[in-house]
Backbone as CSV, one residue per row, in Angstrom:
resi,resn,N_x,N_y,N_z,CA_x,CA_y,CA_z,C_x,C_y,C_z
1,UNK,-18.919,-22.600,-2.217,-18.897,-23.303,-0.952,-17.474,-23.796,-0.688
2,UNK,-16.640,-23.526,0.646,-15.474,-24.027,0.660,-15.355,-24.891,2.025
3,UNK,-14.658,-25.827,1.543,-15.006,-27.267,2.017,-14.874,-26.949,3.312
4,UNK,-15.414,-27.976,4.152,-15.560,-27.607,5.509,-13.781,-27.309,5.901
5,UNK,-12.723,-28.179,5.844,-11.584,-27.984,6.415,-10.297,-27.291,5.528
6,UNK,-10.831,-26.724,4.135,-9.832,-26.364,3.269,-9.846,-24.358,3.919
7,UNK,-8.822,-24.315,4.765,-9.481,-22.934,5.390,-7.672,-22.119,4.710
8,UNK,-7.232,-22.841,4.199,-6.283,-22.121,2.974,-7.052,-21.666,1.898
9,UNK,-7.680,-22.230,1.459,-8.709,-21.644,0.115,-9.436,-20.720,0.917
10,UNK,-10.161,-20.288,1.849,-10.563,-19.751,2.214,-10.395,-18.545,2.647
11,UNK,-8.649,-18.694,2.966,-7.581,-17.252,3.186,-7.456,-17.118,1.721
12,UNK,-7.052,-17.795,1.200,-6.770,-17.150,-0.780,-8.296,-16.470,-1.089
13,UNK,-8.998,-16.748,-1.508,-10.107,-16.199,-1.982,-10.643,-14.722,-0.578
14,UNK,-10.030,-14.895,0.425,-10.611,-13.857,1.260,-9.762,-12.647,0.650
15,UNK,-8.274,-13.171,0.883,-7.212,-12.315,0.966,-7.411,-11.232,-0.262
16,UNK,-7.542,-12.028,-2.012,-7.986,-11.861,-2.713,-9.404,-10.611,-2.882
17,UNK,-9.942,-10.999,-2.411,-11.542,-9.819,-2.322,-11.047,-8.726,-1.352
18,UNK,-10.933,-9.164,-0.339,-10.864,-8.072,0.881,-9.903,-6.951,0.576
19,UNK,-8.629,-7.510,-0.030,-7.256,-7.285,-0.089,-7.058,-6.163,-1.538
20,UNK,-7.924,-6.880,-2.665,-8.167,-6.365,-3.751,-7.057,-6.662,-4.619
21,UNK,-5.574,-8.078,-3.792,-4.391,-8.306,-4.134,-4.499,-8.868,-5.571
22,UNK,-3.146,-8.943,-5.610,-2.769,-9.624,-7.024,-2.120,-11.128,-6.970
23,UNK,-2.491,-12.143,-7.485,-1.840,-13.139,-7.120,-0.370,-13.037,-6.723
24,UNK,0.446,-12.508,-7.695,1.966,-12.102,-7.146,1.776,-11.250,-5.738
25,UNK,1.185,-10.760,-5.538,0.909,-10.087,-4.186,0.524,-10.869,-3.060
26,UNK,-0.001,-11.671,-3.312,-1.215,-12.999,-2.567,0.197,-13.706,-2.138
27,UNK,1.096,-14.048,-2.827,2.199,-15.366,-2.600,2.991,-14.858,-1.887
28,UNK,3.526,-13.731,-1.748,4.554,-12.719,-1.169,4.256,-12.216,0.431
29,UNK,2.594,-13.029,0.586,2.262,-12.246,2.300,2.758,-13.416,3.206
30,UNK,3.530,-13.167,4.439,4.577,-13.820,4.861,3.552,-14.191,6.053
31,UNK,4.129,-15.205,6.814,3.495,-15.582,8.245,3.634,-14.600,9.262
32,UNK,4.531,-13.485,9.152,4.446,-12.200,9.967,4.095,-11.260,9.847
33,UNK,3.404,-11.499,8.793,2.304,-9.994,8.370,0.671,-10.624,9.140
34,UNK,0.490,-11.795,8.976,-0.474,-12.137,10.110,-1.199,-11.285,10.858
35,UNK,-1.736,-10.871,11.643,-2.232,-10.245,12.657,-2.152,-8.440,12.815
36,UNK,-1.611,-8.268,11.765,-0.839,-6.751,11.229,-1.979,-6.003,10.826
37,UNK,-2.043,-4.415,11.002,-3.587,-3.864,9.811,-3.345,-3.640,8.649
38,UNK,-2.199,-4.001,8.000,-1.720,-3.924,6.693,-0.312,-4.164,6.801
39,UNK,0.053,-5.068,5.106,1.042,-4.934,4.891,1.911,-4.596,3.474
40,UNK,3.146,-4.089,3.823,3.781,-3.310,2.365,4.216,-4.579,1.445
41,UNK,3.234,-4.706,0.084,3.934,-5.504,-0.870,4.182,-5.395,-2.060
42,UNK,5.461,-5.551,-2.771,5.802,-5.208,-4.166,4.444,-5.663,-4.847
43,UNK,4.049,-4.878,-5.519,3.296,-4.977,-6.828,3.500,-4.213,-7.910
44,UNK,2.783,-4.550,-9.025,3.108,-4.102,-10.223,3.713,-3.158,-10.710
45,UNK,5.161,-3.581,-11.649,5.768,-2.578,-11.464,6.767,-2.082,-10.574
46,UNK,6.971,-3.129,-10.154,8.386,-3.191,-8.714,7.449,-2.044,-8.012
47,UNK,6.187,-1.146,-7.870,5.713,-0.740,-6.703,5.734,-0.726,-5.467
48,UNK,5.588,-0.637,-4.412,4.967,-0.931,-3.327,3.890,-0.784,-2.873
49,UNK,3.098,-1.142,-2.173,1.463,-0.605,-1.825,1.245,-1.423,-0.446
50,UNK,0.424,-0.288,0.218,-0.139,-1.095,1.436,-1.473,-2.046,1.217
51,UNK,-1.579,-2.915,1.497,-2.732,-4.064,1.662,-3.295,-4.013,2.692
52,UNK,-4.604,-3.398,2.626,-4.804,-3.643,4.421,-5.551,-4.726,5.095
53,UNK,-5.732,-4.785,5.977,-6.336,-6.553,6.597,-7.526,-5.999,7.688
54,UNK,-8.711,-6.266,7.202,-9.706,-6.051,7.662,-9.948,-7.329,9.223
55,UNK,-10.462,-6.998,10.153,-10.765,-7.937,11.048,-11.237,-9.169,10.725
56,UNK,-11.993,-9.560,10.002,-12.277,-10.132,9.357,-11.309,-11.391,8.770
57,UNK,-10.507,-10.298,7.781,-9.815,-11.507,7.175,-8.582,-11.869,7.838
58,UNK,-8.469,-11.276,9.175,-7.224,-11.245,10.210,-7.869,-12.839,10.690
59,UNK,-8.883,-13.032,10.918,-9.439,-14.103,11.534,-9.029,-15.096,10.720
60,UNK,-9.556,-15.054,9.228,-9.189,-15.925,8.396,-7.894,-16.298,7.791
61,UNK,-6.866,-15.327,7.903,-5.622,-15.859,7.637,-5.307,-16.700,9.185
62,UNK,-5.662,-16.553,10.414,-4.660,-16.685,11.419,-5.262,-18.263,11.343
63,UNK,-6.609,-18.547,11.138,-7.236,-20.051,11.316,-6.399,-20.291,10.186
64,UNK,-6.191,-20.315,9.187,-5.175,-20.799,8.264,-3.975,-20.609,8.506
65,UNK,-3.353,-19.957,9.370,-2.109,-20.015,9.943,-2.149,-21.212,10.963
66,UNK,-2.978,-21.151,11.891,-3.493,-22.141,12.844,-3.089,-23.648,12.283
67,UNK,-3.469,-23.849,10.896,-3.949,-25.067,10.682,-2.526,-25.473,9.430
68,UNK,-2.020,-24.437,8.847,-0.964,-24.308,7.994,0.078,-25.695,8.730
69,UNK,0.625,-26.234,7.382,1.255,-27.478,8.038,2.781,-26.268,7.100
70,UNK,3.600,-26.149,8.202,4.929,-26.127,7.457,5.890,-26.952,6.324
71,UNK,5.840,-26.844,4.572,6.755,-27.881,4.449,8.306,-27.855,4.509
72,UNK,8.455,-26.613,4.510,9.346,-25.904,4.845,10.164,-25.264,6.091
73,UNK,10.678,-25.784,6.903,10.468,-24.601,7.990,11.309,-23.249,7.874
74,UNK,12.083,-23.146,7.127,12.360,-21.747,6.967,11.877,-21.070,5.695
75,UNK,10.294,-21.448,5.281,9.508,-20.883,4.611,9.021,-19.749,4.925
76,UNK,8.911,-18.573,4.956,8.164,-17.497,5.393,6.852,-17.040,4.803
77,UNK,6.437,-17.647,3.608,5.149,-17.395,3.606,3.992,-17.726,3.747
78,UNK,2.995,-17.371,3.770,1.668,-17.603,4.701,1.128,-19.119,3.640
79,UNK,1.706,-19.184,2.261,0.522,-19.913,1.094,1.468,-20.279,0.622
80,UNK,1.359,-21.631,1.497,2.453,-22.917,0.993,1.469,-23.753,0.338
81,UNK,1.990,-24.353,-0.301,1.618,-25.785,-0.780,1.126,-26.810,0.546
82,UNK,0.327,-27.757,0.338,-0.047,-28.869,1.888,0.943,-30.440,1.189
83,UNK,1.303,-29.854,-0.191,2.444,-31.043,-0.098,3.741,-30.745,-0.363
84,UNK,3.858,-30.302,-1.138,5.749,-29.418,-0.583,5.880,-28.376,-1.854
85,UNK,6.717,-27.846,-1.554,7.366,-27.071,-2.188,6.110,-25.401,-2.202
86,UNK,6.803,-24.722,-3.253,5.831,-23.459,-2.939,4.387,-23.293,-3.637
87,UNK,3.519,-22.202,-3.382,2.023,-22.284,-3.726,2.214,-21.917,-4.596
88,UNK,2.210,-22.387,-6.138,1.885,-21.741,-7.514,1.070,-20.965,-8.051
89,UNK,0.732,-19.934,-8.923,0.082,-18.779,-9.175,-0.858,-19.976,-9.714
90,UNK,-0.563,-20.945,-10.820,-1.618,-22.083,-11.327,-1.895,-22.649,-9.933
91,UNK,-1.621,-23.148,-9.185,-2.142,-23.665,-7.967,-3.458,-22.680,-7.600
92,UNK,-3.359,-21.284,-7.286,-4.244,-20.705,-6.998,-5.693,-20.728,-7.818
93,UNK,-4.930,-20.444,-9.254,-5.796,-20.545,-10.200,-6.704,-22.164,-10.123
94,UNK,-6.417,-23.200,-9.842,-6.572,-24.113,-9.444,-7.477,-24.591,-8.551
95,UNK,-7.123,-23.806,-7.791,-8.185,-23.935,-6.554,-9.617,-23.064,-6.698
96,UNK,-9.420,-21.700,-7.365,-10.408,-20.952,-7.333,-11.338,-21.639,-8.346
97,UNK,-10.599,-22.643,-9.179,-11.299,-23.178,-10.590,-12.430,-24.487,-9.401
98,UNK,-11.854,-24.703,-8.714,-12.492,-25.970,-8.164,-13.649,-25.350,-7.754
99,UNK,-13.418,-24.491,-6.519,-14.253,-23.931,-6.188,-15.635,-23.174,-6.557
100,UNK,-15.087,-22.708,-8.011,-16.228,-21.966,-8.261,-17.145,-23.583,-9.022
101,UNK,-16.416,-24.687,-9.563,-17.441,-25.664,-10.021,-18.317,-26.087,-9.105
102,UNK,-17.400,-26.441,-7.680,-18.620,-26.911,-6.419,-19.928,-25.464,-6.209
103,UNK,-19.289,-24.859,-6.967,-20.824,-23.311,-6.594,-21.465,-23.509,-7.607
104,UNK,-21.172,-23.879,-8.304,-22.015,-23.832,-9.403,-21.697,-22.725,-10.297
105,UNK,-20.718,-21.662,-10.530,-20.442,-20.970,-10.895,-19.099,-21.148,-12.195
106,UNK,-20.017,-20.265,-13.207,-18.870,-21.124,-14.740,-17.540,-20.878,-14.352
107,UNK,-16.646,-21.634,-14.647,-15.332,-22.405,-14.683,-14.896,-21.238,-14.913
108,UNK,-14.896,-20.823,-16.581,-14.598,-19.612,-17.228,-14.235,-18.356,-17.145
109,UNK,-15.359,-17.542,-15.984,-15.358,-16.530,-15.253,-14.660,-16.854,-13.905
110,UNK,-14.597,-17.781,-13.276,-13.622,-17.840,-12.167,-12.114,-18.004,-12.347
111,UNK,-11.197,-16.687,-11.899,-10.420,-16.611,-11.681,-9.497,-15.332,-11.018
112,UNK,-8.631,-15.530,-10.296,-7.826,-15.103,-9.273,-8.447,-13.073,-9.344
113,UNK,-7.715,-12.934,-10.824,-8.125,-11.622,-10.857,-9.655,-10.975,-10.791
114,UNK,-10.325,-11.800,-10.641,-11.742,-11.379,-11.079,-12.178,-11.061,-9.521
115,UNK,-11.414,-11.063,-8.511,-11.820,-10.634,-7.030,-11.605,-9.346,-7.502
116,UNK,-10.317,-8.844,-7.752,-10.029,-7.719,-7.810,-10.860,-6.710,-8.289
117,UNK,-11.356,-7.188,-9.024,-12.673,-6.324,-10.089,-13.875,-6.466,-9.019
118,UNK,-14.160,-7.339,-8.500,-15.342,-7.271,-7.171,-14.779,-6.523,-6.164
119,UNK,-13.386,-6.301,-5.676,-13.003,-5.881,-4.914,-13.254,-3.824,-4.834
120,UNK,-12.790,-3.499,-6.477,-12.713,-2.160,-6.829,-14.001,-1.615,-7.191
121,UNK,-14.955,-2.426,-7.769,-16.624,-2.439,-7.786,-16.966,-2.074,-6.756
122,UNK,-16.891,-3.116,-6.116,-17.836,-2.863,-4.372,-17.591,-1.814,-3.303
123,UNK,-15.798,-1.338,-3.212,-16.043,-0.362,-2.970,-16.358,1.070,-3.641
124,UNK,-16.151,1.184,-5.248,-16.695,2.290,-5.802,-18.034,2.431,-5.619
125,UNK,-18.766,1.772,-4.618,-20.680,1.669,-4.378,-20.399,2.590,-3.389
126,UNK,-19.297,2.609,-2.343,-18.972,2.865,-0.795,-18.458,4.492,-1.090
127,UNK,-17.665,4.275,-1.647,-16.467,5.645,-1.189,-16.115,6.169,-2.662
128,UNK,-15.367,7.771,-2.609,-15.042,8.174,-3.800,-14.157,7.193,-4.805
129,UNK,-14.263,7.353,-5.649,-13.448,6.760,-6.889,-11.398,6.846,-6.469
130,UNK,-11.684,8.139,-6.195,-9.954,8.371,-5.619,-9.133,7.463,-4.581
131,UNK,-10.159,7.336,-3.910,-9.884,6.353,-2.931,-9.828,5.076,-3.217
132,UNK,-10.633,4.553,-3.725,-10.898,3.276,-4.464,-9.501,3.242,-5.287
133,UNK,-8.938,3.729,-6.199,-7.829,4.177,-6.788,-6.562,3.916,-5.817
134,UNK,-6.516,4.510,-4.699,-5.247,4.169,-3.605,-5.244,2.879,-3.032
135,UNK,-6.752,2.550,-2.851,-6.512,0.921,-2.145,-6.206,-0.060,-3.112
136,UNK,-6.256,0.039,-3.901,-6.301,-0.743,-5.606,-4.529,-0.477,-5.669
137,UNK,-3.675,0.774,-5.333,-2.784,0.901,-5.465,-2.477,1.468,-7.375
138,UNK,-3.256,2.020,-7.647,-3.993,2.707,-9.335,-2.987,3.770,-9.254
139,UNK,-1.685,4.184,-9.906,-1.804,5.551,-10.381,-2.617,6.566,-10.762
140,UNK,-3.237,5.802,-11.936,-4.311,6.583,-12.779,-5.837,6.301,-12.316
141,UNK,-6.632,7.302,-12.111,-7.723,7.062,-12.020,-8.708,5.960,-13.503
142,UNK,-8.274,6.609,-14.289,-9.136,5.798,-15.422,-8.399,4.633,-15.125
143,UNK,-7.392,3.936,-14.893,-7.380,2.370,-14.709,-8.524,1.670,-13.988
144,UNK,-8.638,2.505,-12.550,-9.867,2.348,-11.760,-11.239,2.487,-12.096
145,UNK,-11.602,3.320,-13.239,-12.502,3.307,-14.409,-12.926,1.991,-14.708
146,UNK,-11.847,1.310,-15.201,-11.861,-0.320,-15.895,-12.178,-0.920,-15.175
147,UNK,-12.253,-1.114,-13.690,-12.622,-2.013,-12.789,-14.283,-1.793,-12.001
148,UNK,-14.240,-0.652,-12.278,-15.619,-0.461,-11.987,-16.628,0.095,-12.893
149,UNK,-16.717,-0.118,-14.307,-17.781,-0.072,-15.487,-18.913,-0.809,-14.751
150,UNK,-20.031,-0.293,-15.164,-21.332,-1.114,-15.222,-21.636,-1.209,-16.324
151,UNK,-22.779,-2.496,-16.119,-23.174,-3.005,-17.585,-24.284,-2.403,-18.111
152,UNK,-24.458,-2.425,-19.475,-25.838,-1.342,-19.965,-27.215,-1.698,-18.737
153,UNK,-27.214,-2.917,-18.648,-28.530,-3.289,-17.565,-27.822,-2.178,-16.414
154,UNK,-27.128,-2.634,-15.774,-27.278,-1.745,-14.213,-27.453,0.159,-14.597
155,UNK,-27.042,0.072,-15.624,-26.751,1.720,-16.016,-28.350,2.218,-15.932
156,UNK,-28.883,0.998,-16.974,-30.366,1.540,-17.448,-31.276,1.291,-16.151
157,UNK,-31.102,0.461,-14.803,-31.233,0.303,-13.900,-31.343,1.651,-13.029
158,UNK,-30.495,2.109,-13.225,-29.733,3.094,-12.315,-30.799,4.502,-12.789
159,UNK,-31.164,4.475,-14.413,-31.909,5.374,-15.000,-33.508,5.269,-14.353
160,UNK,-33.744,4.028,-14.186,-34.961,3.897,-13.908,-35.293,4.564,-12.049
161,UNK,-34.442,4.130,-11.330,-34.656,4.405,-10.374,-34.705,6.127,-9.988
162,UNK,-34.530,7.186,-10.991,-34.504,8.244,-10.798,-35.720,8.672,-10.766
């Protein structure tokens, strides 16, 4: 549950799932990538990769742009801090930790990267694996492997339904 007016947590954890980003990726999206259908950001590996921005989470960054207090003004990125200086990768971690306690969801298992793994899951349900692989920004397919294993239950699940 995210608090009625915290609609920064709400762009982090969207950006995160939708995005399939990496926290270093997450900190690096600027206030002018905003409204964009994707944007190019270094990731792993001095990489580059496109991120794309679903309608959806276009809504949700811009109400958090909307509401974004500058502490900076020649800050350019979207995930500042609301008291100064810049948004910390522990900050994020931070927030997602809060969040998942108000859900009720263990402490433990919540964290930043663990969208990513919902992110590469959910669409390996949707679309080929290869693909899943490019939006992930994966060289290798078996990396993309790792993100979308099922567990002996869903497997034996999966057996039953045949």
């Amino acid at each position: 549950t995210i608090e009625k007016k915290d609609y920064r947590a709400m762009a982090i954890c969207e950006t995160l799932y939708k995005c399939g980003a990496r926290v270093s990726e997450l900190l690096q999206i600027k206030v002018s990538d905003v409204g964009n259908d994707y944007m190019s950001i270094k990731g792993k590996g001095s990489k580059y990769r496109n991120l794309f921005i679903s309608e959806s989470l276009k809504g949700s960054m811009q109400l958090w742009e909307k509401h974004r207090v500058p502490n900076d003004p020649g800050n350019p990125f979207l995930f500042n801090n609301t008291g100064s200086g810049a948004l910390t990768r522990q900050r994020v971690f931070d927030i997602i930790k809060r969040y998942a306690g108000l859900a009720r969801v263990k402490k433990s298992l919540a964290y930043p990267h663990a969208f990513r793994h919902l992110f590469c899951y959910t669409l390996a349900e949707e679309m080929p694996i290869n693909e899943v692989a490019d939006l992930a920004g994966h060289a290798k397919i078996d990396t993309t492997r790792i993100y979308t294993q099922k567990t002996k239950k869903q497997l034996r699940g999966k057996l039953n339904e045949l």
